[in-house]
C-alpha positions in Angstrom: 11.7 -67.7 -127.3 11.4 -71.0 -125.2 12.7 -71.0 -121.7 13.3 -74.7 -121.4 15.4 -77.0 -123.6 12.4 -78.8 -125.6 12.5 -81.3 -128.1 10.1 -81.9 -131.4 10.2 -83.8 -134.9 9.6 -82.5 -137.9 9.6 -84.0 -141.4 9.2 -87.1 -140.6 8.5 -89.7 -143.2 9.0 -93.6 -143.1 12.9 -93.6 -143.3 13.7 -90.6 -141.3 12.9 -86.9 -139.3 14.6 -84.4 -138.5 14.9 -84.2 -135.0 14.5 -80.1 -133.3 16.2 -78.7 -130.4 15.2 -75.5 -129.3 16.7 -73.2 -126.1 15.9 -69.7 -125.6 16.3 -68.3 -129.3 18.2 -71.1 -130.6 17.0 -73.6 -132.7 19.2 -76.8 -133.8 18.0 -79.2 -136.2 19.5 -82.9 -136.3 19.0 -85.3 -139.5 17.9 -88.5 -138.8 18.1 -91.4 -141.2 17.3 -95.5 -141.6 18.2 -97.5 -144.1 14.1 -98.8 -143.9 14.8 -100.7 -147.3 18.0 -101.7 -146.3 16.8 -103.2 -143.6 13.9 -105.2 -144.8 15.8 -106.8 -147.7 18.0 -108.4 -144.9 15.2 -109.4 -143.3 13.4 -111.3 -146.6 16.6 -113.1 -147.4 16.7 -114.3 -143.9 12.9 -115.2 -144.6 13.2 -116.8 -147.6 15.7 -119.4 -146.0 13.3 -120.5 -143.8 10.5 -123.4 -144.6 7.8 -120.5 -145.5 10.3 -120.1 -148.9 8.5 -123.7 -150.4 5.4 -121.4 -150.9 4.8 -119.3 -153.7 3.4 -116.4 -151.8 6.5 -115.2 -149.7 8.5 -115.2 -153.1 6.1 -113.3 -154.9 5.6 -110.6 -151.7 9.2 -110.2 -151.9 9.4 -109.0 -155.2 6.3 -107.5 -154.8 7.5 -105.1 -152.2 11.0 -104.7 -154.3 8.6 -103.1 -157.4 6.5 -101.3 -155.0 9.6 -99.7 -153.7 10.6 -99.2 -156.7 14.2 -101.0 -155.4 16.2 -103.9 -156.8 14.5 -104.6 -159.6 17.4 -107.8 -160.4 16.2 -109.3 -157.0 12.8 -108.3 -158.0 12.8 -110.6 -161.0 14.8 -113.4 -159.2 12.4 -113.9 -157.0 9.6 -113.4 -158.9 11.0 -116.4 -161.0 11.2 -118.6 -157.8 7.3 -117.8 -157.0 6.2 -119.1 -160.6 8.2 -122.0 -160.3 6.6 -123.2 -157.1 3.2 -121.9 -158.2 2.1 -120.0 -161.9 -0.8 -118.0 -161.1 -2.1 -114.6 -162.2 -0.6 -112.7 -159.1 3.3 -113.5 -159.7 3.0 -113.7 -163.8 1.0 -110.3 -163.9 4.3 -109.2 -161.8 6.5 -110.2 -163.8 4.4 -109.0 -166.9 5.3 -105.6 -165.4 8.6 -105.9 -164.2 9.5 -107.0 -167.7 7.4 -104.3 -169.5 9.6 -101.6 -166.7 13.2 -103.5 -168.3 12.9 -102.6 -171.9 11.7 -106.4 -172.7 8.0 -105.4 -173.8 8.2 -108.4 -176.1 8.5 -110.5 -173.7 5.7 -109.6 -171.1 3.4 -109.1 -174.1 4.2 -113.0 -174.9 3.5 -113.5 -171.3 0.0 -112.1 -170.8 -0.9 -113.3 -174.1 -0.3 -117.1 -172.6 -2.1 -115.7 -168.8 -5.3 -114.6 -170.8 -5.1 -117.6 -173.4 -5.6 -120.1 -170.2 -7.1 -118.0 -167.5 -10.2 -119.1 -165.9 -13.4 -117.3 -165.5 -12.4 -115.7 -161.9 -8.3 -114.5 -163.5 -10.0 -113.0 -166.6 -12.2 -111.0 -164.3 -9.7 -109.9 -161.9 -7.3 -109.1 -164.5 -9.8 -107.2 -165.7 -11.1 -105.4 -162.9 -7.0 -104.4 -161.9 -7.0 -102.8 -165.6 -9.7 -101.1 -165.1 -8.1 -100.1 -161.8 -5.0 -98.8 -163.4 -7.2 -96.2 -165.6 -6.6 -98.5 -168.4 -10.2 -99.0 -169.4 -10.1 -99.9 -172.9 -7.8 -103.4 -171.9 -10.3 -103.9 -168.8 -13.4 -104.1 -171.7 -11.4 -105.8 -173.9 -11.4 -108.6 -171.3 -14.3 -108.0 -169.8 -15.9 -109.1 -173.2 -13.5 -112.0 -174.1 -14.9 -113.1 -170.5 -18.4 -112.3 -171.2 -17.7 -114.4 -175.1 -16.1 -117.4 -173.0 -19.0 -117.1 -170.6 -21.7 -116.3 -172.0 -24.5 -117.6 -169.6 -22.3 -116.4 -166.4 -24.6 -113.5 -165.1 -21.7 -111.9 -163.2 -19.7 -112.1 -166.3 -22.5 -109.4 -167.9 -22.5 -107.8 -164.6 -18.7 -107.2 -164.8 -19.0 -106.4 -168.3 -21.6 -103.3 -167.8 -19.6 -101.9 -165.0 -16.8 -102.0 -167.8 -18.9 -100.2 -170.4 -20.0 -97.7 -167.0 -16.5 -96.7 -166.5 -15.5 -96.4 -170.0 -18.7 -94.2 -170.6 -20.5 -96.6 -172.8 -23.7 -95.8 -171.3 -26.0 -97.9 -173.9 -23.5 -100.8 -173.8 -23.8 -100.9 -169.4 -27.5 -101.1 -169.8 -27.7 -103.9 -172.0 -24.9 -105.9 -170.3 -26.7 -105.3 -166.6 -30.3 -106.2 -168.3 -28.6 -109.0 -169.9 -27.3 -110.3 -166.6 -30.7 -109.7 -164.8 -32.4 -111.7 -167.4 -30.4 -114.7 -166.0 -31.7 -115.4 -162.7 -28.3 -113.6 -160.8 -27.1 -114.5 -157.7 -28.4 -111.8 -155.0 -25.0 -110.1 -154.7 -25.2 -109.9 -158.3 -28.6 -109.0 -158.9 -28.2 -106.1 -156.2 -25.5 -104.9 -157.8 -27.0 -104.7 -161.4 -30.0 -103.0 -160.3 -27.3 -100.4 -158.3 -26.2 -99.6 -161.5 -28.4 -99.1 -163.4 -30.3 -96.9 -161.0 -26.9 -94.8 -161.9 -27.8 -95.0 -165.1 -31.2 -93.4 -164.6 -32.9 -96.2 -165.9 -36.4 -97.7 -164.2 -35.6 -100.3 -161.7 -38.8 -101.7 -160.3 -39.4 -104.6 -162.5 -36.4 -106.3 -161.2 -36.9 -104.9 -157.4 -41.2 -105.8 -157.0 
């Protein structure tokens, strides 16, 4: 029972609620929709007619937000295409990589990350990495990890990287040896700290490193 006319919201999510209006022992409840993706791509291809459309980034976000969305996957790869051809880097080909894995054309985003790892630098091998390893994919994160670690052998974060790797793939022996490895290098003290970190995880004896 409510005595005065009220008003509430239920369900709401990003593109809609459902609006509630309630009087005495009635209850009335009124849909309420927005096109939210609708919407925003009118407002990226009025964006990407503007000057900010010579950089790379506001083409890649655009189809960034498309596969996010899970929405247009044609303008997706359109625009995705425009971001490498104003700027290849790991960001926009990893995209694509995915996009094209999500179309049916596996072949082709193999080929794709096959040439990103062949010519990535220390750093894009590490973050590619670290994003596998992200995506529960742990095996491919210490398969780079140690192509990274082979290319860079007297890196100390490389080893660092490399044992938190082995940690999350439960290769205990392997983490040790890769974080004493990159402690026997003279680490930065980011990298140092983080070593010792983990291997206090590991329950092995720290204070050599820490006196």
């Amino acid at each position: 029972m409510t005595e005065q006319v009220t008003f509430s919201f239920a369900d709401v999510k990003k593109d809609g609620a459902t609006l509630l209006m309630r009087w005495e022992k009635l209850e009335v409840p009124i849909s309420i929709g927005v096109d939210v993706n609708g919407i925003i791509l009118a407002s990226i291809d009025e964006q990407l007619r503007g000057l900010d459309a010579f950089a790379w980034e506001v083409w890649y976000e655009a189809a960034h937000y498309c596969h996010q969305e899970k929405i247009a996957p044609e303008r997706a790869m359109k625009w995705v295409d425009m971001s490498i051809a104003r700027g290849a880097n790991f960001e926009n080909q990893t995209l694509k990589a995915k996009l094209l894995d999500e179309g049916g054309k596996a072949e082709e985003a193999a080929a794709l990350r096959k040439k990103m790892i062949d010519e990535a630098t220390n750093a894009q091998l590490n973050t590619l990495a670290y994003g596998l390893l992200n995506e529960g994919k742990n095996t491919e994160a210490v398969r780079m990890f140690e192509l990274n670690a082979k290319r860079h052998p007297s890196d100390p974060n490389v080893h660092d990287s490399l044992g938190e790797g082995y940690m999350m793939a439960g290769n205990k022996e392997a983490a040790i040896k890769a974080f004493k490895k990159s402690l026997s290098m003279n680490p930065p003290e980011g990298v140092k700290a983080n070593s010792i970190k983990c291997l206090k995880k590991l329950g092995v004896d720290t204070s050599a490193w820490e006196s």
